[in-house]
N, C-alpha and C positions, 0 to 999 in steps of 0.2 A: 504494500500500500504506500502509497505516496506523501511526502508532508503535507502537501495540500491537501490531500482526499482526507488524510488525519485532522486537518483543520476544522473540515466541515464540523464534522463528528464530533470532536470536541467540543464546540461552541454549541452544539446541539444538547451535548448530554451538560453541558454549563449552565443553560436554561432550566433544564429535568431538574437537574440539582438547586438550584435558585427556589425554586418552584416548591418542589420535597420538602425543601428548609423554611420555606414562610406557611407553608399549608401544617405544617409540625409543629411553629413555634405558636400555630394558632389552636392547636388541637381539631380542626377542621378537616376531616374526610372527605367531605361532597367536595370542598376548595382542592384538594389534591389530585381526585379522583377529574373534575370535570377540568378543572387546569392541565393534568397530565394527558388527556385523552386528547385536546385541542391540540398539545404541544406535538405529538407522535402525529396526528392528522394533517398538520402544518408540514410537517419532515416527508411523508407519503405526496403530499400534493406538492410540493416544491420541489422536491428531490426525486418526484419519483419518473417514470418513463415520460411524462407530458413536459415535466417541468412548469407544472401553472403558477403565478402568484396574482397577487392580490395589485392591482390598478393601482395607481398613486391615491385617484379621484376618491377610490373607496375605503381605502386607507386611511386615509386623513378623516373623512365624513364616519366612519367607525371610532376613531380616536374622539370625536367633538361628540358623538354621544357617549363616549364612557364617559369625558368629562363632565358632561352635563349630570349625568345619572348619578355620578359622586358629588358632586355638589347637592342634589337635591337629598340625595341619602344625606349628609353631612348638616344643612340647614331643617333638616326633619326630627333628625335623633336631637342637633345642640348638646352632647356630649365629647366635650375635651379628651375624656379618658382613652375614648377611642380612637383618636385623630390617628395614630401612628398603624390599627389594625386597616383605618378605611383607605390609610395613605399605601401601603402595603398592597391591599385587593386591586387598587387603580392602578398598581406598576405593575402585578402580578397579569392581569387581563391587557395592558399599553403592549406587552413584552408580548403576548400571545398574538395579537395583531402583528408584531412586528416582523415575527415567526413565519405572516404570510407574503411579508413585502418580498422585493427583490433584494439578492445576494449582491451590495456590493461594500467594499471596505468602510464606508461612509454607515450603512447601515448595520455593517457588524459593528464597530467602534459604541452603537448606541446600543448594541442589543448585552452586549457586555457590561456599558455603564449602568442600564436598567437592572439588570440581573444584579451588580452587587449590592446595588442601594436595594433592593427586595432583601436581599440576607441581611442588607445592616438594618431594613426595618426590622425583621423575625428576631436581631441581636436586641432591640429596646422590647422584645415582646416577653422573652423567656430564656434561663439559662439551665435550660434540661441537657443533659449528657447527651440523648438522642439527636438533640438539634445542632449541640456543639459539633458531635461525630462529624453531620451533613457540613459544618461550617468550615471543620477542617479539611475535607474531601474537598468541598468547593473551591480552598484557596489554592491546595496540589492542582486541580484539575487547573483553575486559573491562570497560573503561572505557566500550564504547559499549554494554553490554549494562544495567552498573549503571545509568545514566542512562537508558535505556528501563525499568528496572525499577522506580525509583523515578517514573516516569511511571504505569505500570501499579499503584503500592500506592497511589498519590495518587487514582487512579481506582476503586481500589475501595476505598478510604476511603472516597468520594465519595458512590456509592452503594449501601452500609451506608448511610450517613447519612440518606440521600434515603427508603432504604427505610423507617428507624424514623422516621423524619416524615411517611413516606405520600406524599412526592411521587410525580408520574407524570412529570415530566420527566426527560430521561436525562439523567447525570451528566454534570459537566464536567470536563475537565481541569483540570491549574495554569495559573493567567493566564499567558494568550501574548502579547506583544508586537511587532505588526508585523504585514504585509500576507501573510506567506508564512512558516508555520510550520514547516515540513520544511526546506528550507533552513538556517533560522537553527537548527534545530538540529543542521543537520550538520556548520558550522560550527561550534558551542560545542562540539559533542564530537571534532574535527578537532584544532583549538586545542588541548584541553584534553590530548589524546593529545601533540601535538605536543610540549606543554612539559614533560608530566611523560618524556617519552622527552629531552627535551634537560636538564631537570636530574637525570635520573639519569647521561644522559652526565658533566656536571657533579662530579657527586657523586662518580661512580667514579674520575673523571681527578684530581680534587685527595684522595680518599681512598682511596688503593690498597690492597690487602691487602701488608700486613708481612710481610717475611724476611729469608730471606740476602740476600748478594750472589747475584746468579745465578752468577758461577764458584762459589759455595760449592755445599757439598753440603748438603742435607737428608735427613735419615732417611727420607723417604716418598716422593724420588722416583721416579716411576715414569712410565716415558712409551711407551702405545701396548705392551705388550707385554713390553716392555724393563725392567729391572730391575736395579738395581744393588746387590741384596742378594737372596737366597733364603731362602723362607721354604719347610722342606717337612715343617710343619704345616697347610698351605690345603691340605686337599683340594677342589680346585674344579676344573671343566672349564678346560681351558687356552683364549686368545683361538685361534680358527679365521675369524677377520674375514676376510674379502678387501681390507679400509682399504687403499689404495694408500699406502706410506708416505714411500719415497724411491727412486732410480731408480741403477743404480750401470752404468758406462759399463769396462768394462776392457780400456787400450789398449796394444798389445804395446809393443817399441823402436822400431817404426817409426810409430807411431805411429795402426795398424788397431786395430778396434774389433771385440773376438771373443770367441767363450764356452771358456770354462774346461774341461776337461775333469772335473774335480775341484769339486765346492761350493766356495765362495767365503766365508769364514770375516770377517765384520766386528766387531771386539773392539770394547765398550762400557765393561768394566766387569773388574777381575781382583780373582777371591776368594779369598784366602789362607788367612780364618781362619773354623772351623767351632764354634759354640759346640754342647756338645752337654746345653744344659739347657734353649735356647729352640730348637734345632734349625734354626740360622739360618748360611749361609754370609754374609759379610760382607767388606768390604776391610780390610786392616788398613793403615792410614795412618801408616807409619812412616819414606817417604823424604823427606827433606828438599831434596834436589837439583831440585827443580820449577823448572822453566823459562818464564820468560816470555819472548812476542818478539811481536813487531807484524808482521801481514802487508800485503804494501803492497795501494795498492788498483787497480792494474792487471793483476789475477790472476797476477801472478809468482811464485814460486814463493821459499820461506823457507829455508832448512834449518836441522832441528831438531838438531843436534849441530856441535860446533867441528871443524875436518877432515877432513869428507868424503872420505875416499878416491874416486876416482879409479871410473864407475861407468860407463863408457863400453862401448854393449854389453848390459849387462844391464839397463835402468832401462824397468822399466812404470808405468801411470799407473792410477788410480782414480779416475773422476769422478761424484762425488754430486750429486746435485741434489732437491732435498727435495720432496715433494707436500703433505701433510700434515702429517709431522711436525716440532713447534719443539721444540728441546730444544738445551741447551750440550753435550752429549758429540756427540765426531767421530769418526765410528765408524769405524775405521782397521782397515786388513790388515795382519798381520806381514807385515815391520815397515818404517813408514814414515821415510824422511828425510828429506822437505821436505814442505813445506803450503803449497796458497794457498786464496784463497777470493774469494769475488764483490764483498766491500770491503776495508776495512782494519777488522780485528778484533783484537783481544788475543785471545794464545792459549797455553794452560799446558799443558808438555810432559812426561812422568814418566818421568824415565830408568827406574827399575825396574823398568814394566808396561807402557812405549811406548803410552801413553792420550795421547790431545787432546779440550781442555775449553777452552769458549768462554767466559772470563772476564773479556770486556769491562762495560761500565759506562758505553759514552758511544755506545750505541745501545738504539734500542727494542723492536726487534723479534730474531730469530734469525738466524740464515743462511738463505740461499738456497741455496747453491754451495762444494762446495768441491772439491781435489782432491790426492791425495796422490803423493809418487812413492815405487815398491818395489820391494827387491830380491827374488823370490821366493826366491831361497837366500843370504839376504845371507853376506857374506866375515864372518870374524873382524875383521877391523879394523873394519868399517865398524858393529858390534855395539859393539867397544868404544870405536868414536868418540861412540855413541847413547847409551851407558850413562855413560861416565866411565871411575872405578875399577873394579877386579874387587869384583860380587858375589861373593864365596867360596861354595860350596855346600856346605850344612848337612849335618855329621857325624849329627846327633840327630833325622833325621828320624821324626814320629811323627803317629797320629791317634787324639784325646779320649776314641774308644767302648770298655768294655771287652767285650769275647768276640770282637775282630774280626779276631785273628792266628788263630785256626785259620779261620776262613772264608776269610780273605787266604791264607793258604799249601794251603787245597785248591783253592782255584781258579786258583794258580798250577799246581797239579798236573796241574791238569784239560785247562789251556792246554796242556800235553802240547808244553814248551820244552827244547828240545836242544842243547846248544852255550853256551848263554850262559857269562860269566864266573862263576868262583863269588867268595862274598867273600874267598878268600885270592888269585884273582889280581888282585882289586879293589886288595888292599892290596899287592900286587907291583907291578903296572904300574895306577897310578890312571887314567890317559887309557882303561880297560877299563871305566869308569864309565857314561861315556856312551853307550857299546853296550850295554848292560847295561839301562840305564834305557829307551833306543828300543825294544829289542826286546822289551822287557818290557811296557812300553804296548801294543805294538803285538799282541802275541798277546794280551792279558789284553780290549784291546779289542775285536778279531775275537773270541775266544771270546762276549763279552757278546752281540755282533753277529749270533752264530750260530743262534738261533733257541730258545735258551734264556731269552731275556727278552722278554716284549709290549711292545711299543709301545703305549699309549693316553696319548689326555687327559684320560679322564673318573675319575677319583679315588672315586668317590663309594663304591666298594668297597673301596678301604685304610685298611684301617682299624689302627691301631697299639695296643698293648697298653699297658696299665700299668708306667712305669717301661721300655721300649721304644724303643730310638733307631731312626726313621723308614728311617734305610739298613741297619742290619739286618733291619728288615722286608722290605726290600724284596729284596736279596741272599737271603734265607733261604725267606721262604713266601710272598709273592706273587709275586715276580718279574713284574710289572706296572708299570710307569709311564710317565711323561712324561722330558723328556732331562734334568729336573733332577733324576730320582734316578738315571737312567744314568750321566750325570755325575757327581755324589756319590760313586754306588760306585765306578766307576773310582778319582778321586781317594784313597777310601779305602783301598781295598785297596792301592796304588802308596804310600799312603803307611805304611800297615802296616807294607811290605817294606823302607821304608824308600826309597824313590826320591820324590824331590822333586816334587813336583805342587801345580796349584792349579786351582781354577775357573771358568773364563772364559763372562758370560755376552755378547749382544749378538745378531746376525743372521746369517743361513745365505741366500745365493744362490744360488737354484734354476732360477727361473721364468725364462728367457731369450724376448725381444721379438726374433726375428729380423729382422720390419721395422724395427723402432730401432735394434737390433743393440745391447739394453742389458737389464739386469735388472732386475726388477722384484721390490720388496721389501714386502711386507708383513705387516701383523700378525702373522697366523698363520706368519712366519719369522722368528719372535724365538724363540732357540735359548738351550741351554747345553751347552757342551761342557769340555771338560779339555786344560792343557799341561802340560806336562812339561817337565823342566829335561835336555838335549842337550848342553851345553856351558859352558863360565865364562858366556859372554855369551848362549846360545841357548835358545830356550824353539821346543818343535813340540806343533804341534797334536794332541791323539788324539778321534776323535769316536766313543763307544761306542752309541751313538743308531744303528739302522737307516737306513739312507741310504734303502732303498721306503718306510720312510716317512711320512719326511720330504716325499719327491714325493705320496706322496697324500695330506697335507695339501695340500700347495699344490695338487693336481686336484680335491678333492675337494666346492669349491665354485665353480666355475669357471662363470662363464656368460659371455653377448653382453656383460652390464652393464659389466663389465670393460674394456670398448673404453674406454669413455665416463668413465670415472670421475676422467679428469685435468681433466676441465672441472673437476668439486667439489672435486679435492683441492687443487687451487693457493687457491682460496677457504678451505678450512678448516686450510690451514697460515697464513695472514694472520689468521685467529682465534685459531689456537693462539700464535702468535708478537704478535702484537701485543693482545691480549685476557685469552687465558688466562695467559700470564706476562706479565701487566702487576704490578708489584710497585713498593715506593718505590725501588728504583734504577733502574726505569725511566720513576719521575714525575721522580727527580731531573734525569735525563740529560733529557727535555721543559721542564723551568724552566731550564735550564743553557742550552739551545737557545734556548730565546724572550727568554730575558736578552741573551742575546749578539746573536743578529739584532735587537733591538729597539734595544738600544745601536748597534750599528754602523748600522742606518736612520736613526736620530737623528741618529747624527753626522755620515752622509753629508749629510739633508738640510740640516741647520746650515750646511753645508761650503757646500751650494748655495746653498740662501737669501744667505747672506754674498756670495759669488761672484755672483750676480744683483745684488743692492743695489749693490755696489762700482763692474759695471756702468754702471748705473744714474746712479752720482753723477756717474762719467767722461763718460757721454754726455748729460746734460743741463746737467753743468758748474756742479751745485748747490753743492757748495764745505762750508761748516759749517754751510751749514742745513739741509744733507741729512736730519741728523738731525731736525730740528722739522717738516719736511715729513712724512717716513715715519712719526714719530710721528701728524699729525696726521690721513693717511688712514688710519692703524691704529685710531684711535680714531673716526673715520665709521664705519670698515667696522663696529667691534664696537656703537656704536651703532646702528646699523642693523639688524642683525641681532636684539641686544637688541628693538626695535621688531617686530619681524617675529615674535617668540617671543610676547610678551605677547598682540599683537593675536592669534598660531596659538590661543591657550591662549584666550581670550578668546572665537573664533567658535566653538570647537569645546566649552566649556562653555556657551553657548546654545543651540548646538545640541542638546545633552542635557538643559537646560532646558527645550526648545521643542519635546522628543519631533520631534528630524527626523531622528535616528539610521536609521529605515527607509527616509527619501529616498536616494534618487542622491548622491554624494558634490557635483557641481554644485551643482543644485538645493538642496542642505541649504544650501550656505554663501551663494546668493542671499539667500536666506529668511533666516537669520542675520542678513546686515547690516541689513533691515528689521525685527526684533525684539529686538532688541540692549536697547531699553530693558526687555523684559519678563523677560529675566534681571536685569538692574539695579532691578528695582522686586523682583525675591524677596530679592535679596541685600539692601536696606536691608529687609526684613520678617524675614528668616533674623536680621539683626545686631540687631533692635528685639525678638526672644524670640516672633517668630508666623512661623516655618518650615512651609511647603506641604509637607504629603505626598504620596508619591506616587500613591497613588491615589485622591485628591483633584483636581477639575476644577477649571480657575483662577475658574469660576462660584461654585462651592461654596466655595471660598477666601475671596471677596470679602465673605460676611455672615460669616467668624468675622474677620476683619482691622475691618469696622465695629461689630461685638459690642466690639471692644477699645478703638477710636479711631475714632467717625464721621467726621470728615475725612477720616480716611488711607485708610477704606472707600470715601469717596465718588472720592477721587484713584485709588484702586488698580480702581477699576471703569472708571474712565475707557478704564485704562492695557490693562484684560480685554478690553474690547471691541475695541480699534484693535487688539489681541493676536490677535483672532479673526479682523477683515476680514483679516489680511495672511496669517495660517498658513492658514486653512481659505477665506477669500473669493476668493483672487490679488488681493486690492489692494496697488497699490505708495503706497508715502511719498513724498510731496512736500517740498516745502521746508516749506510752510506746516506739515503734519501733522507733521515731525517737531519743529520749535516746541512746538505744542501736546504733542506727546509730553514736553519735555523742562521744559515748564511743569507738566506732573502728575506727572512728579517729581518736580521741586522741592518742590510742594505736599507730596506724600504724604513725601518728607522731612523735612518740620516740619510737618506733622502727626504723626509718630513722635515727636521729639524733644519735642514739646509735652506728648506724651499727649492730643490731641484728637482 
């Protein structure tokens, strides 16, 4: 096949590739599938036996409707967040048109630039290992496709050229050098791949992206689903991924491994405070008591609190083990008191919220593994061993929105609760508090559960009014949503009443592997639910969220593929974990690392060298001249070598003088030693201001060298000829011949100097 025929093809599968990587980075099927069918349809109909394309007229008139048609999508949604997916789809379908123009360099130059700005939208869209893969192929593929392409414009450079001068010979390429042209260029564009992939590794490892610490927090983190803030202004479909993300194992006291009767609740994140002018739940970070502790690195188990009561009997286990997802939060069950994990980590405990946050700094990558131990009804004590002091529970309970105590007090009506405490016996016997608060949740929650609110993900019809807070929308006229406004309203109305509550968001276990006999947790069971304050020290869960479903999320995209997916996910948690949170605290902790092992290799070998020497003196019994001895084979060896670098450097730039770079590595450096004078005769003509070009024959050289100086013309012909018997005749140098070589040096060296 031809370079050029390899052209075509390449920029063809450039496109395919373009295409794979914005339709992935959008989790979009139908965009891949009906993008790639056009694009192969476009290749059939241009390429194929007719050679048809697409008219300028029509071309153009199909571009001014896509544009139109993205504008009016664009002016319809008035969604910002989208701008980069809609900007994406309109280069995506530009490029599929362009597919049908006519082939010519003017039109490939754009169908190239279209193509990578589509991958650098898909790079603001998502950093999945899958897309990365594509992004890496597409830039190999890139680099060997520009280099065919700048073949292909050189070529019809050519013949333009040929054509306005009337020649009838076909054009030529760009000079080729060497016996085998496909080859050598598969190698320059091999190479050329190579090293621009090894200095971007480079580039990325000593120029990290800038942040926190990774125990810190940032405002945008978000990982996989999870969320540590709510925002319920995004109207957006919620993730329904199947991404395999972490795997959770729960083992009774005896140490079996069994499913729950009950969803499995794993806290990520608790929201306290609800702004109601950006409509955002958020943590409010007011404990000071944060606990740091090291866990060892033999997976033993930590405890997170000073005095442990006494737990014999009731102590279950929770073992995580990560597929996908990297991220510092530990996603923990009420409520946890000890931690281990798969090395030794630094790890930060929150009496307030019982959160674990990976706050080390002298590793690179995330966890692997970890494991908690729980009491499912922990005692009083062992709450206020976790906590400290007494929380006191807030007299002033209250929530930001105004109109939301008559919707809070009919829907406690509606709850249709009998028995509770009223607030005079609240203030009689207090400990009436927390019965009060339980059962108040817990009907206010069934009621939500009862078939008076939808369950969906898809948002795209709540719409909120002017001046409008989002959970009375949703409590009043739609009653529609996703579990974070289920949650919301719960929390709000409970707190209306005045009952202590906050927002917990993090993961729901559903999905049970009975051949693993462990859970499987994924995107689409990133939840939000609501707790409630039970006690001085107890917080319980209420989940207003439909339990069906919740299960037919997790059914609802369910295939074979799912067997298989731990192969990619263990791969795409080493990208998220060592890749995607690459940051300067984890460039620091790698120079930290290579400083130290580099100093301690050093001083081991010191240690030995020394130790071998001393040896050394003892068994040859050298005495004080040990040293002027070692000295003086230290200075052989470095001469020596010095010797062996010059002459490398020496046969290897005549060889590139002597054009034997297309020989055999052997064979070049025979021939070398026999021409050795003929780079030495360019080098005194290069120093005397008459340098050989290169595409210049050392024949043609020989009358501008006597045009300057006929002596030095006459010596350097000499020097051309004995230059030719040996590279192109196989004549070898004798003693005598090299004489004479070393005599027409001389000569044509003063002949220079002379100017004769």
């Amino acid at each position: 096949m031809t370079l050029l025929r390899q052209h075509r093809i390449a920029a063809f599968l450039l496109v395919l590739l373009s295409i794979a990587a914005f339709a992935t980075s959008q989790k979009d099927l139908v965009l891949l599938v009906s993008g790639g069918a056009f694009a192969v349809l476009s290749w059939y109909v241009t390429e194929g036996p007719r050679g048809r394309t697409l008219p300028a007229l029509v071309s153009n008139s199909l571009i001014l409707v896509l544009l139109a048609w993205t504008l009016v999508s664009v002016l319809s949604e008035l969604d910002l967040t989208d701008s980069t997916a809609v900007l994406g789809r309109f280069l995506l379908w530009l490029l599929v048109i362009k597919l049908f123009s006519a082939r010519t360099v003017y039109e490939d130059r754009q169908r190239l630039t279209l193509a990578m700005m589509l991958v650098v939208c898909g790079c603001l869209e998502t950093v999945e290992f899958i897309f990365a893969a594509l992004v890496f192929l597409f830039l190999a593929l890139s680099i060997w496709t520009a280099m065919l392409w700048r073949l292909q414009a050189s070529y019809e450079a050519a013949r333009a050229s040929r054509r306005r001068d009337g020649a009838l010979l076909p054009p030529p390429l760009e000079v080729s050098v060497g016996r085998r042209v496909l080859p050598q260029f598969r190698r320059v564009a091999v190479a050329s791949i190579l090293a621009i992939f090894v200095g971007s590794v480079l580039g990325f490892t000593l120029f990290p992206r800038f942040g926190e610490s990774r125990g810190g927090r940032t405002d945008s983190e978000s990982v996989s689903g999870f969320s540590d803030r709510v925002d319920l202004l995004t109207n957006e479909r919620i993730n329904e991924s199947r991404r395999e993300l972490f795997t959770l194992r729960w083992l009774d006291p005896a140490g079996e491994a069994l499913r729950s009767n009950r969803p499995i609740y794993l806290r990520g994140a608790v929201l306290d405070r609800y702004d109601p002018v950006t409509h955002r739940w958020e943590a409010l970070r007011t404990s000071n008591a944060i606990r740091a502790m090291r866990t060892p690195r033999d997976s033993k188990f930590v405890a997170l609190g000073p005095g442990i009561p006494d737990t014999t009997g009731g102590v279950w286990t929770a073992e995580i083990t990560m597929r996908s997802l990297a991220t510092s939060v530990l996603f923990t069950v009420y409520a946890p008191f000890a931690v281990a994990t798969d090395e030794s980590y630094s790890v930060a405990f929150d009496p307030a919220t019982l959160l674990l946050r990976d706050v080390g700094t002298d590793h690179v990558g995330r966890y692997w593994w970890y494991a908690l131990r729980v009491q499912p009804q922990p005692s009083p004590q062992m709450m206020e061993s976790l906590q400290g002091s007494i929380d006191p529970p807030r007299s002033n309970v209250s929530f930001p929105v105004a109109g939301l105590e008559p919707i809070a007090r009919g829907i406690l009506k509606e709850a249709s609760l009998a028995g509770l405490p009223t607030a005079q016996d609240v203030r009689d016997d207090p400990s009436l508090r927390w019965m009060r608060n339980r059962e108040t949740a817990r009907a206010i929650a069934g009621w939500m559960r009862g078939g008076r609110f939808q369950y969906t993900t898809d948002l795209t019809e709540f719409r909120v009014e002017r001046d409008e807070d989002p959970i009375l929308a949703f409590l009043e006229r739609h009653r529609f949503g996703h579990c974070e406004y289920f949650a919301s309203g719960l929390v709000a109305v409970l707190r209306t009443l005045g009952i202590e509550s906050r927002l917990v968001t993090g993961f729901v276990a559903i999905e049970y592997d009975d051949a693993l006999e462990q859970y499987i947790l994924r995107e689409s069971n990133a939840h939000a639910w609501a707790e409630v304050r039970t006690g001085d020290h107890q917080w319980t869960a209420f989940d207003p969220t439909p339990e069906e479903s919740l299960v037919q999320i997790s059914e609802r995209n369910r295939s074979f593929v799912d067997r298989f997916r731990w192969i990619y996910d263990r791969v795409e948690f080493l990208w998220n974990s060592r890749v995607v949170a690459y940051d300067s605290a984890a460039q620091a902790t790698i120079a930290d690392r290579v400083q130290s092992e580099w100093r301690t290799a050093a001083r081991s070998g010191y240690d030995a060298f020394r130790a071998e020497m001393r040896a050394l003196v003892e068994r040859f019994s050298l005495g004080r001249a040990a040293l002027f001895w070692f000295g003086a084979i230290g200075l052989a060896i470095i001469a020596a070598f010095a010797a062996w670098f010059v002459a490398r450097r020496h046969s290897l730039q005549t060889q590139r003088r002597a054009g034997l770079s297309s020989l055999p590595p052997q064979e070049a450096r025979m021939i070398a030693r026999d021409v050795a004078f003929f780079a030495d005769a360019l080098d005194l003509l290069e120093r005397a201001g008459i340098p050989k070009p290169a595409p210049r024959t050392p024949r043609e050289h020989v009358q501008t060298v006597a045009n300057r100086a006929h002596a030095a013309g006459v010596a350097f012909e000499r020097l051309v000829e004995r230059f030719y018997q040996v590279r192109y005749g196989g004549h070898r140098q004798s003693n005598s011949d090299r004489e004479e070589t070393r005599d027409a040096l001389d000569r044509l060296k003063s002949a220079l100097l002379s100017g004769r």
